[in-house]
GUGUDO-639174 format. One line per 3 residues: number of its first residue (from 1); their letters; for each residue x, y, z of N, C-alpha, C. Coordinates in Angstrom, 1 decimal, padded with zeros to 4 digits. Layout:
NUM) a) X/Y/Z/X/Y/Z/X/Y/Z  ...
//
This chain:
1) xxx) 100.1/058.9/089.5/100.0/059.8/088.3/099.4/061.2/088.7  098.5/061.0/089.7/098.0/062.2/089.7/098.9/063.2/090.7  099.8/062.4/091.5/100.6/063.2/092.4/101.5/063.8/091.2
4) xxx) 102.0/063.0/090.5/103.1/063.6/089.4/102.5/064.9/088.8  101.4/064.9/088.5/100.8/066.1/087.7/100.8/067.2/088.2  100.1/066.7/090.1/100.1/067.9/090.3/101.5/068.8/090.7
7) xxx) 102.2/068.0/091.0/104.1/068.1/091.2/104.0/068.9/089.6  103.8/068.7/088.6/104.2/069.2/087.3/103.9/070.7/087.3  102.0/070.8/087.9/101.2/072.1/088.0/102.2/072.8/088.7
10) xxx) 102.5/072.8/090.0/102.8/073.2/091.1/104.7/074.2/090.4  104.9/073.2/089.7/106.4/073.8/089.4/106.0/074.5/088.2  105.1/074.4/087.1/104.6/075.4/086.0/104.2/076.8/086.9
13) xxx) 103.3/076.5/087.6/103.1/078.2/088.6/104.3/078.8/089.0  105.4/078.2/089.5/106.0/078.7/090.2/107.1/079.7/089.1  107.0/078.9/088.3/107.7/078.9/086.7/107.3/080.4/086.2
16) xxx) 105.6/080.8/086.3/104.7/082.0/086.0/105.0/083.2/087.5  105.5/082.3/087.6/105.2/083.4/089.2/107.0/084.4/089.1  108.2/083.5/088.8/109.3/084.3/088.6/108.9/084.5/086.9
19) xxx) 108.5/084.5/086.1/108.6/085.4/085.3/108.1/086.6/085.3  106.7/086.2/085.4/106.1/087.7/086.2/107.3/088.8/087.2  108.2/087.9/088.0/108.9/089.2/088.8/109.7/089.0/088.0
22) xxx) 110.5/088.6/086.7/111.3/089.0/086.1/110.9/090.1/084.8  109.8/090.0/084.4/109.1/091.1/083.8/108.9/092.4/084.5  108.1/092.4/086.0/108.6/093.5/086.8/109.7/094.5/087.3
25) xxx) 110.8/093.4/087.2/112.9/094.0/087.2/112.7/094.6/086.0  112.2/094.0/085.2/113.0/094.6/083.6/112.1/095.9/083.3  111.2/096.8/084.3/110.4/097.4/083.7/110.7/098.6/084.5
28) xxx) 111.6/098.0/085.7/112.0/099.5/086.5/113.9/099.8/086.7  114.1/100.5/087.3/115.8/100.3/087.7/115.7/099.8/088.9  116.4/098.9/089.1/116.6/098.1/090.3/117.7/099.0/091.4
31) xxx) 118.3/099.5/090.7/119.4/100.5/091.8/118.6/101.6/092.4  117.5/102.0/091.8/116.8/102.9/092.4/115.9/102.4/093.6  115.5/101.3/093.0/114.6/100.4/093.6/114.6/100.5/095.2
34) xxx) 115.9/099.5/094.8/116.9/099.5/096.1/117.3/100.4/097.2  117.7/101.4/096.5/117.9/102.9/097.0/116.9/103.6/097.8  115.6/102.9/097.2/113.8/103.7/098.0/113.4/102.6/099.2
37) xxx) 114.1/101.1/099.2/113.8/100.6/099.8/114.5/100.9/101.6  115.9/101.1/100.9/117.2/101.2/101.8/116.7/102.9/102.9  116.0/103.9/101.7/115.5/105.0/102.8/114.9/104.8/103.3
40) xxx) 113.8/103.9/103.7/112.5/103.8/104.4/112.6/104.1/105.7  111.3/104.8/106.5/112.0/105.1/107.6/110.9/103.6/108.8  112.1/103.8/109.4/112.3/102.6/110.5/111.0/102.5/111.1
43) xxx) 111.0/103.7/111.8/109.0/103.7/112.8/108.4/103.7/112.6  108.0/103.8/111.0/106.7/103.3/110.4/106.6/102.0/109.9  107.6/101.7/109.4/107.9/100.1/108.8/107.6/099.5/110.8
46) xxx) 108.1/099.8/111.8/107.5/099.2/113.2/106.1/099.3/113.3  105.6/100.1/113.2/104.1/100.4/113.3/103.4/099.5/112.3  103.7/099.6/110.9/103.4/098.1/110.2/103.4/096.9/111.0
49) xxx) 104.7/096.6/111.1/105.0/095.2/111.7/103.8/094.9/113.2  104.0/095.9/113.6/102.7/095.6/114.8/101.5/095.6/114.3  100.9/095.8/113.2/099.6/096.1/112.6/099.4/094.8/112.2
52) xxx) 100.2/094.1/111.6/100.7/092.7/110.9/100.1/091.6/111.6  101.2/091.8/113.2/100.3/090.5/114.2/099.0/090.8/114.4  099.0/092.1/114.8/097.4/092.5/115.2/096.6/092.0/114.1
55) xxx) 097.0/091.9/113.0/095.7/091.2/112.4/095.8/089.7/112.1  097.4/089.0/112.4/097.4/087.8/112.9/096.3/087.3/114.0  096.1/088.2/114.7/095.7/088.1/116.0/094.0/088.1/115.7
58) xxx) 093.7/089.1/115.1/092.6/089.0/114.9/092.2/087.9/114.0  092.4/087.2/112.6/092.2/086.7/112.4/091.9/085.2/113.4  093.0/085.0/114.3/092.7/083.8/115.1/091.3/084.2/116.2
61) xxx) 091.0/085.2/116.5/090.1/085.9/117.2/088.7/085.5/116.4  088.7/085.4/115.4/087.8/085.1/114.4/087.3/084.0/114.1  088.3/083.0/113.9/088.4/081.6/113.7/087.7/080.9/115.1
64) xxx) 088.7/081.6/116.2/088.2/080.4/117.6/086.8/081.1/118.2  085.8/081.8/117.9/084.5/082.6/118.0/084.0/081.1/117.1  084.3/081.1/115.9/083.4/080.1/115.2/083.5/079.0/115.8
67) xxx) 084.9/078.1/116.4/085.3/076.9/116.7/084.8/076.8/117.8  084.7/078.0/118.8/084.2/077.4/120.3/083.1/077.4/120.5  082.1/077.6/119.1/080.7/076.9/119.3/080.8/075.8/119.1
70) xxx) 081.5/074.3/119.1/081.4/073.6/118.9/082.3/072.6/120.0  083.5/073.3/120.0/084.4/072.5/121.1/085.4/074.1/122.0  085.6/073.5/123.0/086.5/074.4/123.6/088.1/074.3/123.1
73) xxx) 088.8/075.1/122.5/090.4/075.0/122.2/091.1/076.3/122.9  092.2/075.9/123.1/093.2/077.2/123.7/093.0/078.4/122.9  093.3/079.8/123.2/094.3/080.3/122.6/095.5/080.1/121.8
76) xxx) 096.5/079.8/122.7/097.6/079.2/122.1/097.4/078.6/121.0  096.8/077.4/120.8/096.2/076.0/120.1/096.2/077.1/118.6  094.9/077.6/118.9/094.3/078.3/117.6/095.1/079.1/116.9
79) xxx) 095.8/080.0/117.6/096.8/080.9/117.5/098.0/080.3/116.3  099.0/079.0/116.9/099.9/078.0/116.4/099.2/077.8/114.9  098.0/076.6/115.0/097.7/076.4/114.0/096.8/077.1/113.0
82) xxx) 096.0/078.7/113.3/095.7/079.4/112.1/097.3/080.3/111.8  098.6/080.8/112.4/099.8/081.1/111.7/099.9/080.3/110.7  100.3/078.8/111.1/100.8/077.9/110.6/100.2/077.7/109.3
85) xxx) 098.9/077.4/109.6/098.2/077.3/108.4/097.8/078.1/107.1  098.2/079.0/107.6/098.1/080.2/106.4/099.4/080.4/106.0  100.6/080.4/106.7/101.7/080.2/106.0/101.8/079.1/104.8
88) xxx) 101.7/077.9/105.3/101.5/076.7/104.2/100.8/077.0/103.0  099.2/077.6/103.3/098.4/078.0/102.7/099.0/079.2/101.5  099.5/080.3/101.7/099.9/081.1/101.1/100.8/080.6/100.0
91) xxx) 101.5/079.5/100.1/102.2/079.0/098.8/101.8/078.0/098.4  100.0/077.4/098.4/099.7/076.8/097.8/098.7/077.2/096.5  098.7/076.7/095.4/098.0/077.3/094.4/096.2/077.3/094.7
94) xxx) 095.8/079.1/094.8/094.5/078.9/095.0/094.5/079.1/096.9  095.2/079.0/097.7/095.4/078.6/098.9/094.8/077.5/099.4  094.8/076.4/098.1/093.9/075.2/098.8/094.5/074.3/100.1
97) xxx) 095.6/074.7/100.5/095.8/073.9/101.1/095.7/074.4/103.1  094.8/075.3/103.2/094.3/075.9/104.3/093.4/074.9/104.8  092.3/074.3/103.8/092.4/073.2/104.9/092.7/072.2/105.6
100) xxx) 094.1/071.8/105.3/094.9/071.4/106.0/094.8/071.8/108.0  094.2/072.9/108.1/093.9/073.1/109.5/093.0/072.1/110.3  092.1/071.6/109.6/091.3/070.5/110.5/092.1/069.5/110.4
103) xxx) 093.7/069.1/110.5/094.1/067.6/111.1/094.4/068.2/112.5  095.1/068.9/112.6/095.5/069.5/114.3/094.1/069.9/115.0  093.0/070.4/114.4/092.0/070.4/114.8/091.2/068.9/115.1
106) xxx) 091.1/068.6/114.4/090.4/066.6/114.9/091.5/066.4/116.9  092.9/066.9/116.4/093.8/066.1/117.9/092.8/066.7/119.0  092.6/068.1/118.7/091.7/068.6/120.1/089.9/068.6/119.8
109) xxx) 089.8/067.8/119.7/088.5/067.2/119.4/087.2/067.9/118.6  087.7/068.3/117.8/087.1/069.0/116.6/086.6/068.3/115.3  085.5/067.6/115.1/085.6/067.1/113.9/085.9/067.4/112.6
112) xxx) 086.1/066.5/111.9/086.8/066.9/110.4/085.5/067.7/109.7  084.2/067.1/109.6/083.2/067.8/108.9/083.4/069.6/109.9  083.1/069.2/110.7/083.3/071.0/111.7/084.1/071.9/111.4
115) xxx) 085.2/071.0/111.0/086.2/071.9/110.9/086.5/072.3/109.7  086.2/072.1/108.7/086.3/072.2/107.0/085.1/073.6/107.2  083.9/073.5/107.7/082.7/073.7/107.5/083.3/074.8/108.8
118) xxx) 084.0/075.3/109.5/084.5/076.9/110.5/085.9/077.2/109.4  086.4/076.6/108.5/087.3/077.1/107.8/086.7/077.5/106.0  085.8/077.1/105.8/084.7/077.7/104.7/083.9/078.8/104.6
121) xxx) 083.8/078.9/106.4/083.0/080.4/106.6/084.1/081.1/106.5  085.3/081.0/107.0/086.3/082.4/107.0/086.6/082.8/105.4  086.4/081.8/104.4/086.8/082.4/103.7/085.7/082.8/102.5
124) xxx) 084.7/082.5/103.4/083.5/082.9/102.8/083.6/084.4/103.1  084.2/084.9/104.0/084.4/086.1/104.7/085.4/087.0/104.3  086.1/086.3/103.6/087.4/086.9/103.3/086.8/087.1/101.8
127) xxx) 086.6/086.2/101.0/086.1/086.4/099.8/084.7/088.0/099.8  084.1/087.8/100.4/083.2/088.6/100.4/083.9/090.2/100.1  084.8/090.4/101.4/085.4/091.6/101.6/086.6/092.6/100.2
130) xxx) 087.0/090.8/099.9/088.2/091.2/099.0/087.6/091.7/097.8  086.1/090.7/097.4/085.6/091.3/095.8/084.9/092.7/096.7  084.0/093.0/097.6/083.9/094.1/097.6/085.0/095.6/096.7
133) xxx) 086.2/095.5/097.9/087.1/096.5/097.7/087.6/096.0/096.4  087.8/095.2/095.6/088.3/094.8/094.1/087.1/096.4/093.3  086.1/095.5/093.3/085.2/096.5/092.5/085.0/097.5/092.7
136) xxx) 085.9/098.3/093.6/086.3/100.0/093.9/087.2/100.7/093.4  088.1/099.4/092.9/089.6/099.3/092.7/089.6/099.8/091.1  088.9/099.0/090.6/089.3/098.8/088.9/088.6/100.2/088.1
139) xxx) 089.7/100.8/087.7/089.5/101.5/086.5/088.3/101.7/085.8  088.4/100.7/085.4/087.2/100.2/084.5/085.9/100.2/084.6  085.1/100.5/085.6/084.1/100.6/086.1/083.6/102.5/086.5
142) xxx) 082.9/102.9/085.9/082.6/104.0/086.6/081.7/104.1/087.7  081.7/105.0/088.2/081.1/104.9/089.8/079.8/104.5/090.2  078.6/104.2/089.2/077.5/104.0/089.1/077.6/102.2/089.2
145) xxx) 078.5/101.8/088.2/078.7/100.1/088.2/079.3/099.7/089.6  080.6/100.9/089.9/081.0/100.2/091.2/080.3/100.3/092.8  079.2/101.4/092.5/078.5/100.8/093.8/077.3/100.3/093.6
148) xxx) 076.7/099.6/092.2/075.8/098.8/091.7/076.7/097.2/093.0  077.8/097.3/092.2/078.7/095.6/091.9/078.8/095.9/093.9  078.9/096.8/094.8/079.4/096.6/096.2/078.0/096.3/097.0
151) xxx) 076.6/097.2/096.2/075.4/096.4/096.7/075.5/095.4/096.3  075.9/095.1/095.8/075.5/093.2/095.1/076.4/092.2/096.3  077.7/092.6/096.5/078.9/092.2/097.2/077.8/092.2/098.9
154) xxx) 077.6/093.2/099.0/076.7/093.3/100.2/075.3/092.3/100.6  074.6/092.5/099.5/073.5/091.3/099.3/074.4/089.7/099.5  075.5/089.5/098.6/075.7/088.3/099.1/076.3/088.0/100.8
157) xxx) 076.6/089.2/101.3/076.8/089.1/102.7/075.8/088.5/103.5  074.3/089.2/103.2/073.9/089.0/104.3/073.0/087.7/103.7  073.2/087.1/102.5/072.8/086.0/101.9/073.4/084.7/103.1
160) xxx) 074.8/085.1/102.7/075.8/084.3/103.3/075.3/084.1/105.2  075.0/085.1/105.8/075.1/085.2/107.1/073.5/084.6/107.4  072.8/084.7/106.0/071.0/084.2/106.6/071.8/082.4/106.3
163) xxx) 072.2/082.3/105.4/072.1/080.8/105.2/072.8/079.4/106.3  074.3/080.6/106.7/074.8/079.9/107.8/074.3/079.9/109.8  073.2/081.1/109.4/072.1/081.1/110.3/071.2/080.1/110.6
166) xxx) 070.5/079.0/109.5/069.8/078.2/109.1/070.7/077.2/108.0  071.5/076.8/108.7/072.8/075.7/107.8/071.4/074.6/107.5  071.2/074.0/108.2/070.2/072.8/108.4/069.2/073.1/107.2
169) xxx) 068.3/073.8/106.6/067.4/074.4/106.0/068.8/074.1/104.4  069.9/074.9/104.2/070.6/075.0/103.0/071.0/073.4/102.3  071.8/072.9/103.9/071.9/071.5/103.4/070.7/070.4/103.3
172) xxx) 069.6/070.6/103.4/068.5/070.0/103.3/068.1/070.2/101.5  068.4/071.3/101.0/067.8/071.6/099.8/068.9/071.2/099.2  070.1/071.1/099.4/071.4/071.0/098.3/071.3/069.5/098.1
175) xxx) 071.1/069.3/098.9/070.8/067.2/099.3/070.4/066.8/098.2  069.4/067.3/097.5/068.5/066.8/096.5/069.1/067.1/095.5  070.2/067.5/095.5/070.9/067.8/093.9/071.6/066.4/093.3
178) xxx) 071.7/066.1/092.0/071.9/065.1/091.9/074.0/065.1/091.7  074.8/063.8/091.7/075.9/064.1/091.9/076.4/064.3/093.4  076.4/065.3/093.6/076.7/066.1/095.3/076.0/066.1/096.1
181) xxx) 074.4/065.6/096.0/073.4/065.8/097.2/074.0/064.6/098.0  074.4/063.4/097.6/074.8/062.3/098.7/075.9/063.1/099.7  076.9/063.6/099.3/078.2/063.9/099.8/077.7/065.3/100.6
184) xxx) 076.7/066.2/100.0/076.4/067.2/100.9/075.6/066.9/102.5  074.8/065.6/102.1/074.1/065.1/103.2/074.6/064.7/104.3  076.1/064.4/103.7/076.7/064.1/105.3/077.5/064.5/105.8
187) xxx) 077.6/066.3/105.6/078.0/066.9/106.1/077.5/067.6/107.3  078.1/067.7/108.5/077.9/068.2/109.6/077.1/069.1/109.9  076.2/069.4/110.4/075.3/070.5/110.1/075.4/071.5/111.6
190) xxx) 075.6/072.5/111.6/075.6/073.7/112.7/074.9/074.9/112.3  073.9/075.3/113.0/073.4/076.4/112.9/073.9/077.6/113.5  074.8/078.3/112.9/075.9/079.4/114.0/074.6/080.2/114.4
193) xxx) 075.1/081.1/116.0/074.6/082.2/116.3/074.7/083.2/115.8  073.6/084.3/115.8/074.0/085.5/115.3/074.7/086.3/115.7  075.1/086.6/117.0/076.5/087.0/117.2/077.8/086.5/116.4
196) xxx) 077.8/085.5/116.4/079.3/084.5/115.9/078.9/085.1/114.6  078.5/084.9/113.6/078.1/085.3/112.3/078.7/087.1/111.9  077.8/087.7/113.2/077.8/089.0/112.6/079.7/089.4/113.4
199) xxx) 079.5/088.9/114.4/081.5/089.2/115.2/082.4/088.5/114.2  082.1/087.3/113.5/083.0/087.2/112.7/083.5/088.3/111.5  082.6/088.3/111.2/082.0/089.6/109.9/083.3/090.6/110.3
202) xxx) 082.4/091.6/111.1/083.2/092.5/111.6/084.3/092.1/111.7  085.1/091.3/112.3/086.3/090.7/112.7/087.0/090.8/111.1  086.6/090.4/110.5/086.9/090.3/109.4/087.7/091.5/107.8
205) xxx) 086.4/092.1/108.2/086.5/093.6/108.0/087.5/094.3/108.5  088.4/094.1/109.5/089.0/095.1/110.4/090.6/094.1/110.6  090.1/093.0/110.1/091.9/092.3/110.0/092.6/093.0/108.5
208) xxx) 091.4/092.8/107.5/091.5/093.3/106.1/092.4/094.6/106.3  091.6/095.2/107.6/091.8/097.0/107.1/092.7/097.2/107.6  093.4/096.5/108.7/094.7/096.3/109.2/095.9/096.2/108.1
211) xxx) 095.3/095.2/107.8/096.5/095.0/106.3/096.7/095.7/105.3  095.7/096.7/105.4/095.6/097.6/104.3/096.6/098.8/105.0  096.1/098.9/106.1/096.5/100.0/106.7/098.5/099.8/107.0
214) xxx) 099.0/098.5/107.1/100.5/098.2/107.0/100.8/098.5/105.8  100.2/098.4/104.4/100.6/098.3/103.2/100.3/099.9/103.4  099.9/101.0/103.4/099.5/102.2/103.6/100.7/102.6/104.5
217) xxx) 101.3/102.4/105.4/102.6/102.7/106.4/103.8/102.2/104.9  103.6/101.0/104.6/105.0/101.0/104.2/105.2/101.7/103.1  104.1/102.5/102.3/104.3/103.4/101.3/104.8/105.0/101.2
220) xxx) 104.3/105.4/102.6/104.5/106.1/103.6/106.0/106.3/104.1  106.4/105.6/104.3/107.9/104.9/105.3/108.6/105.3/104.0  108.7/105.4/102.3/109.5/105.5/101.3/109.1/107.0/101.4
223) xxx) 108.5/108.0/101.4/107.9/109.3/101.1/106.6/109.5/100.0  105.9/108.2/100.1/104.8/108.1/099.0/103.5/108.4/100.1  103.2/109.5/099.7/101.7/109.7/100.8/100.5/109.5/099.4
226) xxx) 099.4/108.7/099.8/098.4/107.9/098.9/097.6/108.2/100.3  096.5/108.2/099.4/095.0/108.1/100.5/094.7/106.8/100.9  094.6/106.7/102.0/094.1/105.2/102.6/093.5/104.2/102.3
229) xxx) 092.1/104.9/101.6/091.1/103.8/101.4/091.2/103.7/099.9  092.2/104.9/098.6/092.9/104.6/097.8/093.6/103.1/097.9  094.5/103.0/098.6/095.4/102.1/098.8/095.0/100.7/099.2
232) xxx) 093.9/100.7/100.4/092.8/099.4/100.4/092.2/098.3/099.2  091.8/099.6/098.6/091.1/099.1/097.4/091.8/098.5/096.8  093.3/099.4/096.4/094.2/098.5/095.7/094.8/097.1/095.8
235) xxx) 095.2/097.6/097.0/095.9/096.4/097.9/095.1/095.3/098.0  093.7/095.2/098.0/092.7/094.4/098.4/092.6/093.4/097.4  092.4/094.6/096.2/092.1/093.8/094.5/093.4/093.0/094.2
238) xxx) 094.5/093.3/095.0/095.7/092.9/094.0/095.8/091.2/095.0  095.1/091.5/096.5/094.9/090.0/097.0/094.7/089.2/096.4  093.4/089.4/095.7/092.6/089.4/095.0/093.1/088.4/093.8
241) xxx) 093.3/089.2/093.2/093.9/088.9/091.7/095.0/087.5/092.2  095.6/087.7/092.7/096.7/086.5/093.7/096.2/085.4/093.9  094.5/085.1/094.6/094.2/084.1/095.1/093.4/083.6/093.5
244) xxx) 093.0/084.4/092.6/091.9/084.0/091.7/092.8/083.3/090.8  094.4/083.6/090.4/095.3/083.3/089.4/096.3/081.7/089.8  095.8/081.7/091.1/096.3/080.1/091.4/097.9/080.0/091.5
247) xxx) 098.6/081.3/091.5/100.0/081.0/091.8/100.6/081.1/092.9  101.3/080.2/093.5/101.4/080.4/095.1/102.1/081.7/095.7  101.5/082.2/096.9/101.5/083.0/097.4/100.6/084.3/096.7
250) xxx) 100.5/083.8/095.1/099.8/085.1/094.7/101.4/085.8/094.2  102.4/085.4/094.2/103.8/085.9/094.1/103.8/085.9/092.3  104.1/087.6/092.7/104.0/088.1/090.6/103.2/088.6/090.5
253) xxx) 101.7/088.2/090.2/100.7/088.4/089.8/099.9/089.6/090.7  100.2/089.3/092.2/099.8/090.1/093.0/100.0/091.9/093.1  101.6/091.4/092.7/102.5/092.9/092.7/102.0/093.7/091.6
256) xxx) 102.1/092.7/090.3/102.0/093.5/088.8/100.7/094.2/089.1  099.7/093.8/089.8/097.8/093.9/089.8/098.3/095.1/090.4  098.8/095.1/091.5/098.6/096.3/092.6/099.5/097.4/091.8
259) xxx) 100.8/097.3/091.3/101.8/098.3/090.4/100.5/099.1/089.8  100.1/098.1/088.7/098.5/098.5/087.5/098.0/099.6/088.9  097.6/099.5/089.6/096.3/100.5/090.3/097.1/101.5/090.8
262) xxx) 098.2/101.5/091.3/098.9/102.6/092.1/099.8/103.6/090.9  099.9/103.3/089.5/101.2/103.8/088.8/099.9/105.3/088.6  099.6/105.6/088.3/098.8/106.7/087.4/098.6/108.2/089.1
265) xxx) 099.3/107.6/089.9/099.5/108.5/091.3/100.2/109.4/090.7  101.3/109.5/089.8/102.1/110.9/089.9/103.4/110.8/090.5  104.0/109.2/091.2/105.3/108.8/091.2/105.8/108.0/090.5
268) xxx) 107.2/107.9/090.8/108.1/107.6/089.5/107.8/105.6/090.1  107.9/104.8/089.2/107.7/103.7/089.0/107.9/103.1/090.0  109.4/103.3/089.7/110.7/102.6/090.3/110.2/103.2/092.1
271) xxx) 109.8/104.0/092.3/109.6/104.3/094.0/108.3/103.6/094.2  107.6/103.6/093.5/106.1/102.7/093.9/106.5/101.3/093.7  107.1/100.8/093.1/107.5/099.3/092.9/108.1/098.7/093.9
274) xxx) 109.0/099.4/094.8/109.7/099.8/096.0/108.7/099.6/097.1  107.8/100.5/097.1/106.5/100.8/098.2/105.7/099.2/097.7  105.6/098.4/097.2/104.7/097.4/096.7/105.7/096.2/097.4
277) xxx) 107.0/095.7/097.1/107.9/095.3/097.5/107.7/095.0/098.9  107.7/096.2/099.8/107.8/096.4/101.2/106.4/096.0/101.7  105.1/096.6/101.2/104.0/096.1/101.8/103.5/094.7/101.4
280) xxx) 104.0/094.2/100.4/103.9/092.5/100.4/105.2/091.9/101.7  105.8/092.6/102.0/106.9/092.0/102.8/106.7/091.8/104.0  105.4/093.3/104.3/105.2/093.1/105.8/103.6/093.0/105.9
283) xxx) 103.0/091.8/105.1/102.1/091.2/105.0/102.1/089.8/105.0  102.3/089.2/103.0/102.3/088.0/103.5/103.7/087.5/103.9  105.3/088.3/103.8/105.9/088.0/104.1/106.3/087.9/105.4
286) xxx) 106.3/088.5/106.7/105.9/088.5/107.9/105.1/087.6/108.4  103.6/087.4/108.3/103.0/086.5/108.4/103.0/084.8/107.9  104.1/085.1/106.9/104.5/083.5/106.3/105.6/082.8/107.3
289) xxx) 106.8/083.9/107.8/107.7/083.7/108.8/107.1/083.5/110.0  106.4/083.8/110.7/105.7/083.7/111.9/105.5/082.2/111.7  104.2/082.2/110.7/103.5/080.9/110.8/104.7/079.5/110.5
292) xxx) 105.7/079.5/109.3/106.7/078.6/109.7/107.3/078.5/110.5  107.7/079.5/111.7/108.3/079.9/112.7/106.9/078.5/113.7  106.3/078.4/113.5/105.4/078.2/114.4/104.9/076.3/113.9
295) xxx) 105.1/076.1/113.0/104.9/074.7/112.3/105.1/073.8/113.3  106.0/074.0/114.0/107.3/072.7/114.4/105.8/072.4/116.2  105.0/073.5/116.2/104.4/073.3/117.6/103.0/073.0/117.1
298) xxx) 102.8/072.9/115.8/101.4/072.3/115.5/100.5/070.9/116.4  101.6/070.2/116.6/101.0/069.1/117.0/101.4/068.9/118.7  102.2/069.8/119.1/102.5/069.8/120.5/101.1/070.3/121.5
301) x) 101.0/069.5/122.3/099.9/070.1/123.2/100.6/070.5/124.4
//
């Protein structure tokens, strides 16, 4: 029963996700669309695409920093299975299905608690970053709230970085909660270094900016020049908005979010819808090809 349901959920999103891009068709000209997409120029759409792995790259750079305080794994290894697993991940609702990474991790001797608990910090990391730049993004806030809301984003950083400093100390007090203290208690306890902590951080920060910075090229590549850290913010929130709305890949919901922040620029729709198109293409589309490109060697040593 419960498989059926979630089979039910899973095809209702998907259901939300092509309406949303069929609301999006119906609100621009598609021949135009087309037409902005077909001029792009080639050597910046390359210059993306290398930005793309690079922060493939870094991301795995990130992940095996946290893992090889605990076990030694390849390059290669980590490389295979954080593509892999983010591809999968990206068309799961929520991206719950990332952690999926700790079964190939258990083969090279990685425990399942370890491994859940090196894939909770990244996206402890990821989260951090994305509401940051969200609350720079939105309209709605004037300048006083939005760098109220980025101290606050900040405070939970280094909340986050003391607590996983002193893991042993957090799960000792959560223990006693009633419900979840049993199930928290036997989870694996590691106290990261503060290097690993603060390198992941950083690491983190600069795969983000990477991606921001492709989605910044491919707007660029049509004849749309936007300010950079304009375009971050947006690009960031509209991740954003993608991961909080539970529809896989964030497909629909992502584009409409980021459309909302970029339209009030002073170009015509239909060329920014074009420029949105492309930097979702050489984001998570790119990085979804790789990583299924890569599936079939998950379990090959």
């Amino acid at each position: 029963m419960k498989l059926l349901e979630s089979k039910w959920t899973t095809i209702a999103l998907v259901i939300v996700s092509l309406a949303l891009f069929a609301f999006l068709f119906r609100t621009v000209d598609v021949d135009t669309v087309v037409q902005t997409i077909e001029s792009a120029d080639l050597g910046l759409l390359a210059v993306a695409l290398i930005l793309t792995f690079t922060g493939l790259s870094l991301r795995t750079l990130r992940w095996g920093i946290i893992v090889r305080e605990k076990e030694s794994v390849s390059w290669r290894d980590l490389y295979i299975i954080q593509c892999s697993g983010m591809a999968v991940s990206h068309f799961s609702p929520g991206k719950v299905l990332e952690a999926a990474k700790v079964l190939p991790l258990k083969a090279r001797g990685v425990s399942y608690s370890y491994g859940i608990l090196s894939i909770f910090w990244e996206r402890v990391m990821d989260v951090i970053v994305l509401f940051t730049f969200a609350f720079l993004a939105f309209p709605a806030f004037d300048d006083n709230v939005r760098l109220g809301l980025v101290a606050v984003m900040l405070a939970v950083a280094i909340a986050a970085l003391a607590s996983f400093r002193h893991l042993d100390r957090v799960v000792k007090i959560f223990s006693r909660l009633p419900l979840v203290g049993k199930s928290i208690s036997k989870l694996e306890v590691h106290n990261f270094r503060k290097r690993t902590l603060l390198a992941s951080f950083l690491i983190t920060l600069a795969a983000w900016m990477l991606d921001a910075a492709g989605a910044w090229l491919a707007f660029a590549a049509i004849g749309i020049h936007l300010d950079y850290l304009f375009i971050t913010t947006a690009f960031l929130a509209s991740i954003l908005a993608g991961i909080v709305t539970f529809l896989p890949g964030g497909l629909g919901s992502t584009e409409a979010i980021f459309l909302f922040l970029i339209k009030g620029t002073g170009y015509g729709i239909d060329a920014l819808f074009g420029g949105v198109l492309i930097a979702r293409l050489f984001t998570l589309g790119l990085s979804a090809i790789v990583g299924f490109a890569l599936l079939p060697f998950v379990n090959k040593r």
